[in-house]
N, C-alpha and C positions, 0 to 999 in steps of 0.2 A: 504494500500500500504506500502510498504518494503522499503525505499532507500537504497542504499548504503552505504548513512552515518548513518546512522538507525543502519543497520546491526554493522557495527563499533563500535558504541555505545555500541551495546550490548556483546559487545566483549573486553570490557575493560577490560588491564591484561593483553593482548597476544599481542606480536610482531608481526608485520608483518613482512613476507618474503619473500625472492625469490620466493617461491612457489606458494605463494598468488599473488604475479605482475605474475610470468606465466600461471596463472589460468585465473588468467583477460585480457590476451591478448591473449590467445591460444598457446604461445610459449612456445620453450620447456625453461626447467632450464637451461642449461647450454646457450641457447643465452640471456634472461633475464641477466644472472650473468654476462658475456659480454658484455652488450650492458650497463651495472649500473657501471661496472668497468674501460671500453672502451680498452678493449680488444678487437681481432679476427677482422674479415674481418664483420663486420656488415653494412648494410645500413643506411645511414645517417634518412630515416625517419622509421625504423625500432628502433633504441636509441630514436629519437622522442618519438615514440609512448610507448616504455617500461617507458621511464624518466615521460610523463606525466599520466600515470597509476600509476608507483610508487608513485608519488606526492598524487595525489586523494587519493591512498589507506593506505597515510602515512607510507609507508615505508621510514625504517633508518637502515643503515649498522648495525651491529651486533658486536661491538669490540672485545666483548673477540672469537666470532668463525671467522672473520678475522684474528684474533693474533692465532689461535691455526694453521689455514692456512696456514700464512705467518712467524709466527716465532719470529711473531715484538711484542711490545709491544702500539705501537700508540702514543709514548711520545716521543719528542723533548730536550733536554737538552739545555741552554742557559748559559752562564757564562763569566763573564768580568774576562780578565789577572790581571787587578791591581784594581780588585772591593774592596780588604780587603783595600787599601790605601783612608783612608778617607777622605783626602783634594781632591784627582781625586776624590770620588763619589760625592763631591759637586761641581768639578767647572765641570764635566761633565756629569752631572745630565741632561740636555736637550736632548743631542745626542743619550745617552742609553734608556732615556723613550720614542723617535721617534723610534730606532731602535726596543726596546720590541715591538714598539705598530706593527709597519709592519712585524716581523717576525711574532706575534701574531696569526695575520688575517690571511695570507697568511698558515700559519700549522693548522686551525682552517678550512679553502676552501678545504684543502686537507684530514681531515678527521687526525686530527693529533693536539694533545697536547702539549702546549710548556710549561715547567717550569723551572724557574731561580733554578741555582745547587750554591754551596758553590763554591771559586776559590780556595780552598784550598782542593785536596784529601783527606789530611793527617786525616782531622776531622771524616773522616769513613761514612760522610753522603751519600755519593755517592752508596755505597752499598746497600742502602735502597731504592734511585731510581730508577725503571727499563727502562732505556734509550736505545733506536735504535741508537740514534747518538749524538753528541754534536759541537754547533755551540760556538765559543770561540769568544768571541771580543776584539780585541786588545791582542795578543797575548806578552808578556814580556819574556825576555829576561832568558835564562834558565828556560822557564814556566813549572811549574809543572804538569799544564792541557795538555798540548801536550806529555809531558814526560807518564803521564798515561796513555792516550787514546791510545797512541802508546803501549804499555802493554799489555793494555787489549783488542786489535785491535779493538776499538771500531771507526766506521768512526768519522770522523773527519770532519768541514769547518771551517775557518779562515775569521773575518772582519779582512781584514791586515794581511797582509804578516807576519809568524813568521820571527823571526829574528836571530834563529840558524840554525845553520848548522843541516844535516838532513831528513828537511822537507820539502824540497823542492817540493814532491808531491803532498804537501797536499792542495787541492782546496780551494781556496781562492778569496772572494768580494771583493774589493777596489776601493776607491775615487781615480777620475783621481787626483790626488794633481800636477802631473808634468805640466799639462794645467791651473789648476786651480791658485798653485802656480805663474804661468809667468802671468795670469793674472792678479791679483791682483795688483803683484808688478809695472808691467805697465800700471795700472791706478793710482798708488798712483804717480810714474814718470812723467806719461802724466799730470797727476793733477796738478805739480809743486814742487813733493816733491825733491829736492837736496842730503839728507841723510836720506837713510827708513831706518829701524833698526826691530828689530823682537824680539817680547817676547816670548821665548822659554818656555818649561816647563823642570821637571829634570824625567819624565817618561818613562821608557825603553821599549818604543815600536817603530812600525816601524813607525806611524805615525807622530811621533816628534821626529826624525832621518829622516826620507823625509823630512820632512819642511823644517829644519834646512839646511840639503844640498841643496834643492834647491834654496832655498831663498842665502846661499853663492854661490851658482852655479850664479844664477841670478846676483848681485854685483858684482861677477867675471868676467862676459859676459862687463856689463856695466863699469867696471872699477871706483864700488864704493866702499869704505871700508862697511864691515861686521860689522854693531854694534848688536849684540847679547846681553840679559840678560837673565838671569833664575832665578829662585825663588826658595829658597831649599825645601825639602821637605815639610817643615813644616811652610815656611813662609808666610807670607801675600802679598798676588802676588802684593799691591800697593807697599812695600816696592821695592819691584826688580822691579817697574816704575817708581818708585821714585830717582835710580841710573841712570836708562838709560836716563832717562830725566836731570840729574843734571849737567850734564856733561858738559866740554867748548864747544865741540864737537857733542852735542846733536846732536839727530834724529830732522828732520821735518818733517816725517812720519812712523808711525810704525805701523806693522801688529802683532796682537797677537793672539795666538794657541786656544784660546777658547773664550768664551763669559767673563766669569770671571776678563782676563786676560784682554778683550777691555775694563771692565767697572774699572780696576785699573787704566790703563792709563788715562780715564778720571778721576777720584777722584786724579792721581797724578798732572796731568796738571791742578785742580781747584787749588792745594797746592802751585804750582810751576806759578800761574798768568798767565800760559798757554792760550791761545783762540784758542778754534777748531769750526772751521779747519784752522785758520789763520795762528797761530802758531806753530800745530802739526795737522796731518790728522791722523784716527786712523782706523784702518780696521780690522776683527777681522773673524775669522771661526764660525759660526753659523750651529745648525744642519738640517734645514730647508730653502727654500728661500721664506718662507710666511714670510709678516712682524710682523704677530701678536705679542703682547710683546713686539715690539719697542717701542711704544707710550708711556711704563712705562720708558723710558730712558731716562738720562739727556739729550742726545745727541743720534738719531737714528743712529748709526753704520753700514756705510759699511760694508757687508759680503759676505765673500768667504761661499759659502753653499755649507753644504756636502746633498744630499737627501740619510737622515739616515733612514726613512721610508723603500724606496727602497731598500737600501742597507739589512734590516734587510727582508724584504720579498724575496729578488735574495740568500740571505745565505740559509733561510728554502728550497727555492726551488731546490737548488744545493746538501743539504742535503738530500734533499728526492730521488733526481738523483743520487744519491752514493747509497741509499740504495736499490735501483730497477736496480742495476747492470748496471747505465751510466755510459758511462765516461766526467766526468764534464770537460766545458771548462772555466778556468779562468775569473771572468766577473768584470769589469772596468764601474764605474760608473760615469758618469760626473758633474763635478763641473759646483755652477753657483756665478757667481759677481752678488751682486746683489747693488747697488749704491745707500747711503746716505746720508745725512747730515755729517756729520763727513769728507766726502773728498769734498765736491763741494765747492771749495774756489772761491771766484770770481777774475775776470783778474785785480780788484786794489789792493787783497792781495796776489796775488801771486810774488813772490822774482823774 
């Protein structure tokens, strides 16, 4: 006797293809190719029956004769606005390896390649990649990746609104920060905080430009002073916690822009005889709302969560809807509070 998998076996070396699924179901080519593509007006147990044929018969798309087809090349491009700035690639090291890993999966389900590009054109490596599109994270300010892409009219999506004039069309994922931001700051309020204050960063993007105005939006509403710090380039984010806290005027609670940023405040309030959350509540943006990785924390940290996961798999997917001639709608991802240690003060330390 002969199986089928028998037969397979003995055929190692050849691809299987369309031809071979339409032999084995009686169908012609062209609805096999339709019903593996989800194309045409097909019956739903018609794809059934082709998808589990294909399966058994291990067929796999063909890239380079889809690419000679469709024109594409099957590869995704990915690249951070201010990845060359080495202190951002350390204090936002968390956010970008959630966002790789969900663009990842998500261009990988679709039959699609994602590799990280230089954020710098000028090095000429770009030319050596053959990209269908590129998905930009955190666009900056005069960014030279949006400035090319537009050049070479290669599509384009944005994590984060660019922040020049221009590009106003260009599709774009983002964290709800205007919800997320009011929440935060009205749990640190409702917590008992009297003066919250915010550790800013000095990165010229949109999303520390949101924050900053919401959070003085926020104080403005409430009719509290704005205590801001930022840390320059090249400083050591405890130093600029170490001011905002020193002060006659000091915060008794502050929200800071990254993880890096929550765990200066605490190393400066250990300096400054500080007790949290008695004496300072500290809440901080995280790129996930798992708590894994708290448990390694002097102090588990309230966080405002971005789902950078999500966000990095809705950018692949808007990308690949630009390049199949959609028209993408703007998509808005929601923030979560997620409450710990660091704000739950009790009703005999609160002022």
């Amino acid at each position: 006797m002969t199986s089928r998998k028998s037969t397979r076996a003995g055929e190692v070396g050849r691809r299987i293809g369309i031809r071979d699924v339409a032999q084995a179901t009686g169908l012609s080519i062209t609805t096999v190719s339709h019903a593996l593509h989800g194309k045409g007006q097909i019956a739903p147990a018609t794809r059934e029956r082709v998808r589990r044929a294909a399966e058994e018969l291990g067929y796999r798309p063909d890239p380079m004769a889809r690419g000679l087809v469709s024109g594409r090349t099957g590869i995704l491009g990915l690249a951070v606005g201010h990845m060359s700035d080495r202190p951002w690639a350390g204090t936002y090291r968390p956010y970008y390896a959630a966002f790789s890993a969900g663009a990842t999966m998500t261009a990988v389900e679709r039959d699609y390649a994602l590799v990280v590009v230089p954020s710098d054109p000028a090095s000429g490596l770009w030319a050596r990649v053959p990209m269908d599109g590129l998905i930009i994270v955190d666009p900056v300010r005069e960014d030279p990746l949006l400035a090319d892409c537009a050049r070479r009219r290669m599509p384009v999506v944005t994590d984060g609104r660019p922040i020049d004039p221009g590009y106003e069309d260009v599709p774009t994922v983002e964290s709800d920060l205007e919800h997320g931001m009011a929440e935060v700051l009205d749990h640190l309020r409702d917590s008992g905080a009297r003066r919250v204050g915010l550790l800013s960063g000095p990165e010229p993007d949109a999303y520390t430009q949101d924050c900053e105005r919401l959070y003085r939006e926020w104080c403005a509403a409430a009719g509290r002073p704005a205590l801001v710090e930022t840390p320059a380039a090249a400083e050591d984010p405890v130093e600029a916690a170490l001011r905002l806290l020193s002060g006659p005027d000091r915060p008794d609670a502050v929200h800071g822009l990254n993880e890096t940023y929550g765990q200066a405040l605490v190393i400066a309030a250990r300096r400054l005889s500080l007790r949290i959350p008695d004496d300072l509540m500290v809440s901080v943006m995280r790129e996930s709302d798992q708590s894994c990785g708290t448990e390694d924390w002097d102090v588990p940290l309230t966080a405002l969560s971005l789902d950078a996961r999500r966000l990095g798999a809705e950018s692949v997917t808007m990308l690949i809807d630009v390049l199949d001639g959609k028209t993408p709608r703007n998509v808005m991802v929601p923030c979560t509070v997620v409450v710990r240690r660091s704000t739950l003060r009790t009703s005999a330390s609160r002022p």
